[in-house]
N, C-alpha and C positions, 0 to 999 in steps of 0.2 A: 642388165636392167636399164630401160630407154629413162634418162630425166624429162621431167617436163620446163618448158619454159613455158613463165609467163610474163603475158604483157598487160602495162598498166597503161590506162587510156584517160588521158587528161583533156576535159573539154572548158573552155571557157566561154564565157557567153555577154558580153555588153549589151543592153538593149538601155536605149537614151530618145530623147524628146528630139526634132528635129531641131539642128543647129541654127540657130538665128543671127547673126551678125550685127554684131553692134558696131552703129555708126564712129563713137567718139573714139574707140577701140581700133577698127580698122583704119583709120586715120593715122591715127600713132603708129601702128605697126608701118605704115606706107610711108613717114616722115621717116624712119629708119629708127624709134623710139622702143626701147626695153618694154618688157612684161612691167617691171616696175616704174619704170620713166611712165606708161598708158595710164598705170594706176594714180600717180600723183595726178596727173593731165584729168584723171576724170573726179579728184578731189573736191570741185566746186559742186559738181551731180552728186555726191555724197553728202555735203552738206546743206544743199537745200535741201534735201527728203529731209535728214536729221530736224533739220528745223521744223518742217513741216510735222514731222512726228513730237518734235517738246509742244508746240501750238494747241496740236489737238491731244494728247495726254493728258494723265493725270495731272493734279497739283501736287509736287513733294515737297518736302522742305527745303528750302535751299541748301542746307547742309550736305544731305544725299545726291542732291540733284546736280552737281558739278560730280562726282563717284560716277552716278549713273550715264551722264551724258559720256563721258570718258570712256567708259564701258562700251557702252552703245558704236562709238568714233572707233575705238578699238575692233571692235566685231562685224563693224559696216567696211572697214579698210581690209580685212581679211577676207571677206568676202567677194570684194572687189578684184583684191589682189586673185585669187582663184580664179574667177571671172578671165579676167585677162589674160591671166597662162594658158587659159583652155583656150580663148579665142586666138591666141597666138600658133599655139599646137595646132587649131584647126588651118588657120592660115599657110602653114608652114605643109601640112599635108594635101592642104588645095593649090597651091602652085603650080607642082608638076602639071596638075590635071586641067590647069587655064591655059599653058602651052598648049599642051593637046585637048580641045575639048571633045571629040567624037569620044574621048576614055574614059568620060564621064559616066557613058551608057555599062561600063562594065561594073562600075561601084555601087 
């Protein structure tokens, strides 16, 4: 009696926004600066949005409103922090392809 073999077919699929490069970002990465060294570096763009968002917000009490802002700092730094691994990762996968630019055309 013949067994059968079977095969299991794993497909993955990334579909993403095209990649934009950020200025403060790719600066840091060219200074020779960390994923997290870029993030502190772009701490000051962090906190002027923050600001700009308590400005135009609600009014809370001040009691919550130090919780809240800390929240907010907490979740704008994490986000940032992401930010900048990926735009590192990109960088890091663009290199080869600046040596060679005609290998652009195969990607």
């Amino acid at each position: 009696m013949a067994s059968e073999l079977s095969v299991e077919t794993v497909v993955e699929c990334l579909v993403t926004d095209k990649m934009k490069v950020d200025a403060i970002t790719f600066e840091a990465w060219v200074k020779g600066l960390t994923a997290a060294e870029a993030m502190r570096y772009k701490e000051p763009e962090i906190q002027r949005f923050l600001l700009q968002m308590q400005e135009s917000g609600s009014d809370m009490g001040s009691k919550h409103q130090g919780e809240h802002q800390d929240y907010r700092w907490r979740n704008a730094r994490k986000l940032v922090w992401q930010e900048c691994v990926d735009q590192y990762q990109f960088f890091e996968w663009m290199t080869p392809f600046l040596n060679e630019p005609l290998s652009f055309r195969t990607q």
